[in-house]
mmCIF file as gemmi writes it, N, C-alpha and C atoms, coordinates in Angstrom:
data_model
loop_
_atom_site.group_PDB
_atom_site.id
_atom_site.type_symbol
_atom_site.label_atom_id
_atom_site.label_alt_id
_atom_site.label_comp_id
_atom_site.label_asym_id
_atom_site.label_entity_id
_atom_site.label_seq_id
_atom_site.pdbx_PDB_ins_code
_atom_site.Cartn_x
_atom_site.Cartn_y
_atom_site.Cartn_z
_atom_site.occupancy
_atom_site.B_iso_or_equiv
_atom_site.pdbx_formal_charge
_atom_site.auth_seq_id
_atom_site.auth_asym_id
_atom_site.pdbx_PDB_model_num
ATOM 1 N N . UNK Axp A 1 ? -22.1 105.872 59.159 1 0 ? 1 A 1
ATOM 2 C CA . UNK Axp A 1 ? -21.748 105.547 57.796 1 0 ? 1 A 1
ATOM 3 C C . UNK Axp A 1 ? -20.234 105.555 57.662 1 0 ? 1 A 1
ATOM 4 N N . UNK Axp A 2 ? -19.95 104.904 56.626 1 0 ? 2 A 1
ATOM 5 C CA . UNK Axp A 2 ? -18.463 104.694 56.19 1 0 ? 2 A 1
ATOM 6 C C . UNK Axp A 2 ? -17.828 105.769 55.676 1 0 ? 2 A 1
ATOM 7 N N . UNK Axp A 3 ? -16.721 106.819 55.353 1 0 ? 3 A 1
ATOM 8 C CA . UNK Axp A 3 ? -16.788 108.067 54.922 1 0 ? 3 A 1
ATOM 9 C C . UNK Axp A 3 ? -15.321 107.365 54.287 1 0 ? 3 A 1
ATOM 10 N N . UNK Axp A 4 ? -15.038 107.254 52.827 1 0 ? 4 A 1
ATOM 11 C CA . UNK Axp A 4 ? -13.565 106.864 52.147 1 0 ? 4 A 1
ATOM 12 C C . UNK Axp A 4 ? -12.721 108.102 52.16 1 0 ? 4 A 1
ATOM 13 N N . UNK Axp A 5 ? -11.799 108.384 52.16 1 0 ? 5 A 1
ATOM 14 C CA . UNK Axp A 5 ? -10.976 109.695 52.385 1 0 ? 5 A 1
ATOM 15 C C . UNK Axp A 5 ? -9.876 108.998 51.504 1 0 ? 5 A 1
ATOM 16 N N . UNK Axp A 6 ? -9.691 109.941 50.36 1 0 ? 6 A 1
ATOM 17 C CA . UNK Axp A 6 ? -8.12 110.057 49.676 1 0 ? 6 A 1
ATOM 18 C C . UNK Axp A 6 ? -7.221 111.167 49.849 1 0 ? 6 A 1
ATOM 19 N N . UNK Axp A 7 ? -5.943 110.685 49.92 1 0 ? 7 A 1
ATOM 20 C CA . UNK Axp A 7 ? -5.049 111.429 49.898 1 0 ? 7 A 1
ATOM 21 C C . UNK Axp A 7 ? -4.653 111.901 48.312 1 0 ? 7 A 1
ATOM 22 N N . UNK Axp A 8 ? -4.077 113.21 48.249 1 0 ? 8 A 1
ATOM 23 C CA . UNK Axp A 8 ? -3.324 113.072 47.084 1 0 ? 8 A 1
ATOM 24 C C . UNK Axp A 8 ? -2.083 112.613 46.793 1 0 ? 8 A 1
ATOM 25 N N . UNK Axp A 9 ? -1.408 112.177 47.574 1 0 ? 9 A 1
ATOM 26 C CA . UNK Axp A 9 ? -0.572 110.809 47.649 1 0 ? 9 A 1
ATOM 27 C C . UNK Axp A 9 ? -1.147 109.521 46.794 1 0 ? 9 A 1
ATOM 28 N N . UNK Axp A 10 ? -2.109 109.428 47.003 1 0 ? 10 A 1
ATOM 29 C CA . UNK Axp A 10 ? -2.566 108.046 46.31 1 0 ? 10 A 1
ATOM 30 C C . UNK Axp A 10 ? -3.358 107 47.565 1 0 ? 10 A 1
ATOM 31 N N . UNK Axp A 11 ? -3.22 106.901 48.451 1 0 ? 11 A 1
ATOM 32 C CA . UNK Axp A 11 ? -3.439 106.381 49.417 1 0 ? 11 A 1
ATOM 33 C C . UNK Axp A 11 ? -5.338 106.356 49.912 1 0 ? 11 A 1
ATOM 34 N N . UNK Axp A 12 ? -6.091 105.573 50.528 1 0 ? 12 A 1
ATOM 35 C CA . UNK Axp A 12 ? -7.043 105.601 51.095 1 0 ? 12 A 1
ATOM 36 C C . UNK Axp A 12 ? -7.083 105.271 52.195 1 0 ? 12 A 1
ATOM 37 N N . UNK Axp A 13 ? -8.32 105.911 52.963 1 0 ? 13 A 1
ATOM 38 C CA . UNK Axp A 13 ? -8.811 105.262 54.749 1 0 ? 13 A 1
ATOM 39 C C . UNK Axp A 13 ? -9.978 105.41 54.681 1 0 ? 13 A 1
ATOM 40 N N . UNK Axp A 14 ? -11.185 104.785 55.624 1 0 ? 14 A 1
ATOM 41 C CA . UNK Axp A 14 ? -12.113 105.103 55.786 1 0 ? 14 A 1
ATOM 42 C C . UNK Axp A 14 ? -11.978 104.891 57.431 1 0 ? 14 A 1
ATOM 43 N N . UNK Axp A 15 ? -13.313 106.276 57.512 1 0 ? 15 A 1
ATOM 44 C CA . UNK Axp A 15 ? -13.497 106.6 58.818 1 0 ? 15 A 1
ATOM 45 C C . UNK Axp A 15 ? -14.707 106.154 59.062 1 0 ? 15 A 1
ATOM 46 N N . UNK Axp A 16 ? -15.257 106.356 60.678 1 0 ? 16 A 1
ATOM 47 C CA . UNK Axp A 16 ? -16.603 106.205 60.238 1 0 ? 16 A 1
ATOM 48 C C . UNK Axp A 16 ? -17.483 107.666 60.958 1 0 ? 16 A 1
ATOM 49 N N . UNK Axp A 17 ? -18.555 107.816 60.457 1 0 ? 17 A 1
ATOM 50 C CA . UNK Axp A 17 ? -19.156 109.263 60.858 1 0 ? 17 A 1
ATOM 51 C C . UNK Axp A 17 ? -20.412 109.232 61.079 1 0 ? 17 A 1
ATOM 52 N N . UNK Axp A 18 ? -20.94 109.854 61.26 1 0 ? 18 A 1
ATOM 53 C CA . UNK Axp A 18 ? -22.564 110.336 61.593 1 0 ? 18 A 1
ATOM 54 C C . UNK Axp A 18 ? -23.034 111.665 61.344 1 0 ? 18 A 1
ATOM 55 N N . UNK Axp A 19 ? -24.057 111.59 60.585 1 0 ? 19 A 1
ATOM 56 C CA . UNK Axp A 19 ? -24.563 113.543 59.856 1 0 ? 19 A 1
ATOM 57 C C . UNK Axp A 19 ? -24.339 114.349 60.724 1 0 ? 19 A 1
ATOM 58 N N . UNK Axp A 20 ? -24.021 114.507 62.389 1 0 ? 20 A 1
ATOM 59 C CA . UNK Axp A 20 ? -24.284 115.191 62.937 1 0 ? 20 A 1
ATOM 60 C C . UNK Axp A 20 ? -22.884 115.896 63.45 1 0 ? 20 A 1
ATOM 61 N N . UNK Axp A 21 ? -21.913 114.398 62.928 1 0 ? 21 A 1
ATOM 62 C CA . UNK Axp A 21 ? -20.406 115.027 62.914 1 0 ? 21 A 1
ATOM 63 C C . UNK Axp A 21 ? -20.093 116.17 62.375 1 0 ? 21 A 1
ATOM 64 N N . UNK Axp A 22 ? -19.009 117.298 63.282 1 0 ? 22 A 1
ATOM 65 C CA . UNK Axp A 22 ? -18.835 118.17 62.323 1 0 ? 22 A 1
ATOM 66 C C . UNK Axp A 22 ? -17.534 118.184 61.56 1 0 ? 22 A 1
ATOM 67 N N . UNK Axp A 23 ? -17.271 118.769 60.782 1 0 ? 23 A 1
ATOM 68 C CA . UNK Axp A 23 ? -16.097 118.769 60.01 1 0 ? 23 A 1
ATOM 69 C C . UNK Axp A 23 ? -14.598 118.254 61.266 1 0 ? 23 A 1
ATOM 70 N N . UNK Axp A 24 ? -14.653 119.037 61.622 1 0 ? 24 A 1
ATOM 71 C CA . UNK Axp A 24 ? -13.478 119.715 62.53 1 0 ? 24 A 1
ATOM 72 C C . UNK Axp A 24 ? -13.165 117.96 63.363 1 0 ? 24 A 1
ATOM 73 N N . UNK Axp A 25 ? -14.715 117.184 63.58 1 0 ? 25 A 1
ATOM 74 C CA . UNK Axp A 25 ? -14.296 116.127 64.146 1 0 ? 25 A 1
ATOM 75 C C . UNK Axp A 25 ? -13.434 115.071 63.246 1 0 ? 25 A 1
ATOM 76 N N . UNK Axp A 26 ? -14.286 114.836 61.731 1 0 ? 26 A 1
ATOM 77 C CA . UNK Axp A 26 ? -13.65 113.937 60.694 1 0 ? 26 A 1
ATOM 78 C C . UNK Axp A 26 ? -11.96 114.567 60.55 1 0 ? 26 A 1
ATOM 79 N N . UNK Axp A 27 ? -11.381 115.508 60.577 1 0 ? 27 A 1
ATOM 80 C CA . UNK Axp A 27 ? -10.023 115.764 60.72 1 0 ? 27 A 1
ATOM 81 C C . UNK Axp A 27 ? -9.352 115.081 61.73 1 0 ? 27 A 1
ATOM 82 N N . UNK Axp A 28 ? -10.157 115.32 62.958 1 0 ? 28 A 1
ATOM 83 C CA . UNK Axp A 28 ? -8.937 114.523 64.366 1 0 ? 28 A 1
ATOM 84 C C . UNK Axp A 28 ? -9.07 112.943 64.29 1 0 ? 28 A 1
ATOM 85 N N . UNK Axp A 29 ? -10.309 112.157 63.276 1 0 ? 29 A 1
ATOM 86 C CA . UNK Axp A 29 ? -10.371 110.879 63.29 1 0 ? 29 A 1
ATOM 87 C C . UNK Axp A 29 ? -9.185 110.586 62.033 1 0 ? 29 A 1
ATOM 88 N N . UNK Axp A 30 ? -9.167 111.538 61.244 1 0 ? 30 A 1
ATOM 89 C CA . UNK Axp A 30 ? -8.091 111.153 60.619 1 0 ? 30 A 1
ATOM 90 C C . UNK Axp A 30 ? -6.713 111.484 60.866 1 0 ? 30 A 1
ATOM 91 N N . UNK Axp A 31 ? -6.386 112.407 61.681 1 0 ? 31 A 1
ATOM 92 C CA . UNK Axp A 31 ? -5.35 112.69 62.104 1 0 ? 31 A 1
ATOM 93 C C . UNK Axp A 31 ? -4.585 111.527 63.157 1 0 ? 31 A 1
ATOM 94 N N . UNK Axp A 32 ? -5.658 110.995 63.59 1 0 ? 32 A 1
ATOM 95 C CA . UNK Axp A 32 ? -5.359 109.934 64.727 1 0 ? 32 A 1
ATOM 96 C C . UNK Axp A 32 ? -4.888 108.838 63.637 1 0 ? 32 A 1
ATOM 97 N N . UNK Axp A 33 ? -5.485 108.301 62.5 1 0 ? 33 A 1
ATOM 98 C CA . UNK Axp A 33 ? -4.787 107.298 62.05 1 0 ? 33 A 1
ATOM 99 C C . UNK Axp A 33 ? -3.699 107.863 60.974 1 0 ? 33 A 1
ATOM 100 N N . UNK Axp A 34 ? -3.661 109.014 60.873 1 0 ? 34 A 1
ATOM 101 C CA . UNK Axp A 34 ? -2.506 109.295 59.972 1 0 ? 34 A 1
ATOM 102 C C . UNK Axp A 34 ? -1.829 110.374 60.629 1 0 ? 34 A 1
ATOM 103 N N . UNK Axp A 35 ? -0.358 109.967 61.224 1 0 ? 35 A 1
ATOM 104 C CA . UNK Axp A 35 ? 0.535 111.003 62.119 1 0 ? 35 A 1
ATOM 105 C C . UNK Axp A 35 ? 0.943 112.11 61.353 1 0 ? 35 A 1
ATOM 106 N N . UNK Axp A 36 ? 0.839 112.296 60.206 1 0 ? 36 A 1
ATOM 107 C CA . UNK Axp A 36 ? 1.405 113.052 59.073 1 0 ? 36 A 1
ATOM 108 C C . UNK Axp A 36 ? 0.318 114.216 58.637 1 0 ? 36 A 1
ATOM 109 N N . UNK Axp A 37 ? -0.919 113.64 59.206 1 0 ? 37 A 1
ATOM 110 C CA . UNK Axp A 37 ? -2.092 114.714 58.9 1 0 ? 37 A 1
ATOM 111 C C . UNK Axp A 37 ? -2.317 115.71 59.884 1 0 ? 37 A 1
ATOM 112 N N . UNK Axp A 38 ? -2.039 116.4 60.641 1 0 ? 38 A 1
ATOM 113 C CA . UNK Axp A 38 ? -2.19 117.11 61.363 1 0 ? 38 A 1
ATOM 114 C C . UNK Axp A 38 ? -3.652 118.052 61.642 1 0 ? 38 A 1
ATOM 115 N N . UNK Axp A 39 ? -4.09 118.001 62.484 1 0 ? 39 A 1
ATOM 116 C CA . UNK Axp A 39 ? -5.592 118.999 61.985 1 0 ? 39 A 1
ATOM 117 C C . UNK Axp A 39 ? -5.262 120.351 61.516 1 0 ? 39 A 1
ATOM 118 N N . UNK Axp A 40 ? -4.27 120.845 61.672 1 0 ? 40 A 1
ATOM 119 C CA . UNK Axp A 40 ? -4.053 122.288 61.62 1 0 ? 40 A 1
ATOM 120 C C . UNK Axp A 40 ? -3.85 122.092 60.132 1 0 ? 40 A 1
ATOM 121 N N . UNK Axp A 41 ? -3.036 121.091 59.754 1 0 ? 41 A 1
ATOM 122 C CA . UNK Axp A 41 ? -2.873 121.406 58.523 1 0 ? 41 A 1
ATOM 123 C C . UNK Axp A 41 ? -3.398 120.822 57.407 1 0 ? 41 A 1
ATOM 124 N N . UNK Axp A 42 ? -4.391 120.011 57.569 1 0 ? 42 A 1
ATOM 125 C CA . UNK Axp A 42 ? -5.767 119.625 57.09 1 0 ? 42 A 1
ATOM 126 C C . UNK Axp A 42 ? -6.71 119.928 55.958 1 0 ? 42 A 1
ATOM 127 N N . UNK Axp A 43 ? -7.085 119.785 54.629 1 0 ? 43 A 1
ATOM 128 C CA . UNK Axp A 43 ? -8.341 120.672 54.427 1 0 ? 43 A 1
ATOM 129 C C . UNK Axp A 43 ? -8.822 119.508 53.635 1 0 ? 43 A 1
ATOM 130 N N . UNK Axp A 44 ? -10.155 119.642 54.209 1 0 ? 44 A 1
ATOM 131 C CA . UNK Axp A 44 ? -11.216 118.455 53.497 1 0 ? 44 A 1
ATOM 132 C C . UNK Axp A 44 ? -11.996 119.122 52.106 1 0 ? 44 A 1
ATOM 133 N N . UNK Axp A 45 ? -12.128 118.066 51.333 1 0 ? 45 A 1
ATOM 134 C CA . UNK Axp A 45 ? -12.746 118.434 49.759 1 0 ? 45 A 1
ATOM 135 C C . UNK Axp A 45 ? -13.529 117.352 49.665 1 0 ? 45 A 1
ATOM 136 N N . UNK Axp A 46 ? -14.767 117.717 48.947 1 0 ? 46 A 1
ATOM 137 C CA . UNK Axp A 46 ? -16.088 116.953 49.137 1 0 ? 46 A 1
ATOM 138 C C . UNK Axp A 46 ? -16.377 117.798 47.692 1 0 ? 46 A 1
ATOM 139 N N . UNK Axp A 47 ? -17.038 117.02 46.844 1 0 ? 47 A 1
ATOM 140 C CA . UNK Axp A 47 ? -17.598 117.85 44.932 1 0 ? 47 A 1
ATOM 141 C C . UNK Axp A 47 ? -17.02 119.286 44.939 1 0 ? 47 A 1
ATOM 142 N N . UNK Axp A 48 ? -15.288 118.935 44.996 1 0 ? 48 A 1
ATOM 143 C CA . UNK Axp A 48 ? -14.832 120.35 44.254 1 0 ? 48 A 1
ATOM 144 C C . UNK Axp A 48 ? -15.342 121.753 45.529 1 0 ? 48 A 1
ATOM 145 N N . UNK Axp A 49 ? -15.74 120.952 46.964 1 0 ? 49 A 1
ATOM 146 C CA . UNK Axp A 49 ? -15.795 122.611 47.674 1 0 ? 49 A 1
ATOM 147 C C . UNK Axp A 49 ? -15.38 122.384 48.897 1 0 ? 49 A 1
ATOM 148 N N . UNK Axp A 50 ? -14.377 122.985 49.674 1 0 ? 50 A 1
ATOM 149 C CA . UNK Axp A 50 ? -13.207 122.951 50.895 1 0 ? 50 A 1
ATOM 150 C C . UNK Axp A 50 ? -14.355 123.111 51.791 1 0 ? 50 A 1
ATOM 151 N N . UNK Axp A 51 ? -14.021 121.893 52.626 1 0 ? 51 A 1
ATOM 152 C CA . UNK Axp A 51 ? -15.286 122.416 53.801 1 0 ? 51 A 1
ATOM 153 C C . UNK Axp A 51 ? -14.786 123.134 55.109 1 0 ? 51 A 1
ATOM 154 N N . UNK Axp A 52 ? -15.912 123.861 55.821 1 0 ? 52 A 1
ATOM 155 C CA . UNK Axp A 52 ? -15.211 124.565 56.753 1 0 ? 52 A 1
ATOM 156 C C . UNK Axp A 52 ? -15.97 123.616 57.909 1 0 ? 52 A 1
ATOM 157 N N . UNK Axp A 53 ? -14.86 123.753 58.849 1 0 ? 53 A 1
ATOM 158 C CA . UNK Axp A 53 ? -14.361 122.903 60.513 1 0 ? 53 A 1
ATOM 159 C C . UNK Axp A 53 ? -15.993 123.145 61.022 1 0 ? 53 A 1
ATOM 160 N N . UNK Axp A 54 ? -16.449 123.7 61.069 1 0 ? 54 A 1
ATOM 161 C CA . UNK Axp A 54 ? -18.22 124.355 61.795 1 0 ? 54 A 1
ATOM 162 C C . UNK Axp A 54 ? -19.057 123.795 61.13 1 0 ? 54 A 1
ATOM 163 N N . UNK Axp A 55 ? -18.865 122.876 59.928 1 0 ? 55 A 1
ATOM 164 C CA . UNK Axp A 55 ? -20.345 122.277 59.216 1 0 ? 55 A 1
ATOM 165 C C . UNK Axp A 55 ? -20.165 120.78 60.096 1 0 ? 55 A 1
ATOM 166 N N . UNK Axp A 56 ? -21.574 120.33 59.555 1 0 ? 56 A 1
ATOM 167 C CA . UNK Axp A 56 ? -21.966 119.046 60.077 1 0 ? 56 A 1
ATOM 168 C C . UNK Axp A 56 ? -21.541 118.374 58.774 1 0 ? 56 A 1
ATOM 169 N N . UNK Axp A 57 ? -21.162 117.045 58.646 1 0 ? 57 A 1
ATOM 170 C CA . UNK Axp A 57 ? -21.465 116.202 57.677 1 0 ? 57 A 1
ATOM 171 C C . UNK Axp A 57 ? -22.755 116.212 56.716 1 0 ? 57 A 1
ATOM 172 N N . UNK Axp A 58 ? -23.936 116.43 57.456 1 0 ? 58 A 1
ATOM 173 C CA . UNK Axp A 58 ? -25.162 116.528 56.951 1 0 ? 58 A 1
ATOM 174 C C . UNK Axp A 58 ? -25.178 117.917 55.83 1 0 ? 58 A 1
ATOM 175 N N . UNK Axp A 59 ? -24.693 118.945 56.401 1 0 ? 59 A 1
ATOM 176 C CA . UNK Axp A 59 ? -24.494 120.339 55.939 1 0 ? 59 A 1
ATOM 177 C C . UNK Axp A 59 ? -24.212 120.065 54.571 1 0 ? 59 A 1
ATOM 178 N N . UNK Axp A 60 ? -22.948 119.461 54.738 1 0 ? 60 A 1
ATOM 179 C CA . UNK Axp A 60 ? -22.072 119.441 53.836 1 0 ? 60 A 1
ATOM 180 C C . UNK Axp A 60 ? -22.488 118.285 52.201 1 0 ? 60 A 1
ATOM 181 N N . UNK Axp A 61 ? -23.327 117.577 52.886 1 0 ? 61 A 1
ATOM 182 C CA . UNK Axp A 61 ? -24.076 116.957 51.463 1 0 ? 61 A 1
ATOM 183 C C . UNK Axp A 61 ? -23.047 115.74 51.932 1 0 ? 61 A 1
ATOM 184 N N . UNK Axp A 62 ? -22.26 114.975 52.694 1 0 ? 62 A 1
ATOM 185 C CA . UNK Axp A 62 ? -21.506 113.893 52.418 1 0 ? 62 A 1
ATOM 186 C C . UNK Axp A 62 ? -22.475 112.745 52.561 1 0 ? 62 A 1
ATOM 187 N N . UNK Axp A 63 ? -22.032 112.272 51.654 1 0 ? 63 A 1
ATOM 188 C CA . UNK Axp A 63 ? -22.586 110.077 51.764 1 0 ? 63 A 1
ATOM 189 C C . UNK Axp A 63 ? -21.965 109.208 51.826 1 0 ? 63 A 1
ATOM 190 N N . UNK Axp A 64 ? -22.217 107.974 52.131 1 0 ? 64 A 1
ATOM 191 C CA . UNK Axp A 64 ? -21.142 106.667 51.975 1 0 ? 64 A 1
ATOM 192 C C . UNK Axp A 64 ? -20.669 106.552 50.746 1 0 ? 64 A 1
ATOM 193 N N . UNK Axp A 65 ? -21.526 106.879 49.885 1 0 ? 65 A 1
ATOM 194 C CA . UNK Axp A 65 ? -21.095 106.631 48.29 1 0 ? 65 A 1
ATOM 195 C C . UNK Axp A 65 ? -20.022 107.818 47.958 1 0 ? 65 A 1
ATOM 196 N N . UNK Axp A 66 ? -19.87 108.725 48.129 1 0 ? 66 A 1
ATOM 197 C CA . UNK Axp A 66 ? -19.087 109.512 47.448 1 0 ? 66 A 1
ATOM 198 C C . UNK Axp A 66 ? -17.452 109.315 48.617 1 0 ? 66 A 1
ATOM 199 N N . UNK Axp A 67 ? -16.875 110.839 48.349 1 0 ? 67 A 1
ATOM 200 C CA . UNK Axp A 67 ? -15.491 110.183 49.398 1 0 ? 67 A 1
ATOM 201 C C . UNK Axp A 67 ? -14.823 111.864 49.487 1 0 ? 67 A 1
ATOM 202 N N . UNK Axp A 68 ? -14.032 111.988 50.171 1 0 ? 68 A 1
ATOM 203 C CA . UNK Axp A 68 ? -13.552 112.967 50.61 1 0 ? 68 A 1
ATOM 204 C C . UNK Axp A 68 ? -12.554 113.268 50.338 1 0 ? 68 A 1
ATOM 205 N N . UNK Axp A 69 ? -11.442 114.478 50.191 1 0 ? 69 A 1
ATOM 206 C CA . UNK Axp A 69 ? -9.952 114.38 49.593 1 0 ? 69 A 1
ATOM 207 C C . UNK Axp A 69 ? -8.964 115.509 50.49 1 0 ? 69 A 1
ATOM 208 N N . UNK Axp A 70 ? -7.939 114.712 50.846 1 0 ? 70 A 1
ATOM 209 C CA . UNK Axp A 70 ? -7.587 115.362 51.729 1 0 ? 70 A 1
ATOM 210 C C . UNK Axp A 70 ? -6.492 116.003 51.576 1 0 ? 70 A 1
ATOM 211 N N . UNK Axp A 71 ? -6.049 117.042 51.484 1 0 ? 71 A 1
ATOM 212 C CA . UNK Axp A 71 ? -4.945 117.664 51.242 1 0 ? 71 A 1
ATOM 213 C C . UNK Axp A 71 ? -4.367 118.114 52.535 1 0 ? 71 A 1
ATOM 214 N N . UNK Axp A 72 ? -3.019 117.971 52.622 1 0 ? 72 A 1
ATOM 215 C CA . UNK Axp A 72 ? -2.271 118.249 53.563 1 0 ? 72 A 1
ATOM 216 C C . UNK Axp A 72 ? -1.054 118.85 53.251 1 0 ? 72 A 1
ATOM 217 N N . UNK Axp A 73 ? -1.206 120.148 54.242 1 0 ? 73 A 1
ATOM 218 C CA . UNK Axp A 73 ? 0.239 121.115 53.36 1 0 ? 73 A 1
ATOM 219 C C . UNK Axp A 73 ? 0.965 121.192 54.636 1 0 ? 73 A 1
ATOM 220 N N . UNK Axp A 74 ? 2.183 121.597 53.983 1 0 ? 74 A 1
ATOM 221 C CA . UNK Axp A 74 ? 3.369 121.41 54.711 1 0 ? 74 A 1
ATOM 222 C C . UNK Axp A 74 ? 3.862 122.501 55.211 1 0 ? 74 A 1
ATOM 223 N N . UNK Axp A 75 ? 4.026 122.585 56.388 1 0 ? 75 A 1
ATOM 224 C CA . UNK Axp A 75 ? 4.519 123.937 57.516 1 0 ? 75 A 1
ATOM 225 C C . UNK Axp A 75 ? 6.09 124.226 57.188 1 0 ? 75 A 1
């Protein structure tokens, strides 16, 4: 499935995923297209709840329809 990811920048990407992905992977697919995202410094948001690196996509309730938000803080 298609997974939309916003920045709070304003910006969008979509990745693509599978339920069985876990968190920790959707970070390095986005890290790979965005040099600025770093996994370390990373945190994914899905309905208002920070997911942790050890869930699956499936876990986590994500769908094509909804989208992900990515915050990235600065070292």
């Amino acid at each position: 499935m298609k997974i939309s990811v916003k920045f709070l920048q304003g910006s969008n990407i979509q990745i693509d995923a599978e339920g069985s992905d876990k968190v920790h992977s959707l970070k390095d697919r986005i890290a790979a297209l965005r040099s600025e995202a770093n996994v370390e410094n990373q945190k994914l948001i899905y309905s208002g709840k920070v997911l942790r690196d050890d869930q699956t996509v499936e876990e986590c309730g994500i769908t094509g329809d909804g989208f992900l938000v990515c915050m990235v803080t600065k070292v």
